[in-house]
C-alpha positions as CSV (number, residue, x, y, z in Angstrom):
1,X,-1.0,21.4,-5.5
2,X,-0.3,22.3,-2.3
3,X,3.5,22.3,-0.6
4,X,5.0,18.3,-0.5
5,X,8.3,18.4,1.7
6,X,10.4,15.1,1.1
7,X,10.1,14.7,4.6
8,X,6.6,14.1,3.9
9,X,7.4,11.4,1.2
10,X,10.1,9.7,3.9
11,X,7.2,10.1,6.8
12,X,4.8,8.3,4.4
13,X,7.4,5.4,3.0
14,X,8.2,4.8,7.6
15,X,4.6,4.7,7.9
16,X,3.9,2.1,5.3
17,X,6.9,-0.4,6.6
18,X,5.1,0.1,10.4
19,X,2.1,-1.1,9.1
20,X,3.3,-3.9,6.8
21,X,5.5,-4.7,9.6
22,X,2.6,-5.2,12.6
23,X,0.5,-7.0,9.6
24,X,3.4,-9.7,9.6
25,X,4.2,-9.9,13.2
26,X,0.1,-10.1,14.3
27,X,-0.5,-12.3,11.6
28,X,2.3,-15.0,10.2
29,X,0.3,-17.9,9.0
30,X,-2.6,-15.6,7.0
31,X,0.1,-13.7,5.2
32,X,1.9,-16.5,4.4
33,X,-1.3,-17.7,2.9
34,X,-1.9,-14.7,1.2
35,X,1.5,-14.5,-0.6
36,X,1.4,-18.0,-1.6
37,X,-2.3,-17.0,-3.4
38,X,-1.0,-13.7,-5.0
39,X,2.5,-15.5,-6.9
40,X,0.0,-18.0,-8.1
41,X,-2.0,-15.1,-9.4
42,X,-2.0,-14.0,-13.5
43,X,0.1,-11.2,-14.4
44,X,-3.2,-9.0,-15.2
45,X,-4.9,-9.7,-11.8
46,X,-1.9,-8.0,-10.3
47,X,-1.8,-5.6,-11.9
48,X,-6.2,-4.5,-12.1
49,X,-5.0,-4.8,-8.2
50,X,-2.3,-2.6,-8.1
51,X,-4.0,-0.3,-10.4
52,X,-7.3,-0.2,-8.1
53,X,-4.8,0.0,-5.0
54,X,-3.1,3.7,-6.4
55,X,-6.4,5.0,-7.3
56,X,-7.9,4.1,-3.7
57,X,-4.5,5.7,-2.3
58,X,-4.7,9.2,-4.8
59,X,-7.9,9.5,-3.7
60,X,-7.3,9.2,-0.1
61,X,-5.0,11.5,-0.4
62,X,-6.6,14.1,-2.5
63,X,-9.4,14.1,0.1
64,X,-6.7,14.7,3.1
65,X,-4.6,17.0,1.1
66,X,-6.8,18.1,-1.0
67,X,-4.3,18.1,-4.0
């Protein structure tokens, strides 16, 4: 595993909040939308999501890192 700073972790957690923030600001209405769908969503839809979400991520990452 190679070297992980925390700075790397804090770099990582801004970069997600720029994103998520420029996704809300571009586009209100859709992600209102979209939140309204996923709280009506089961409990185990979330969750295959989140699950297929932190796999995409760890593999993104192993392929920039190479971890």
């Amino acid at each position: 595993m190679g070297d992980f700073s925390f700075g790397d972790f804090i770099t990582a957690l801004g970069l997600a909040f720029v994103v998520e923030g420029v996704i809300f600001l571009a586009f209100p209405e859709p992600v209102r939308r979209i939140m309204a769908s996923v709280a009506a969503s089961p409990a185990m839809q979330l969750r295959i999501s989140g699950l297929i979400s932190a796999v995409i991520g760890l593999v993104i990452i192993w392929f920039i890192r190479g971890i």
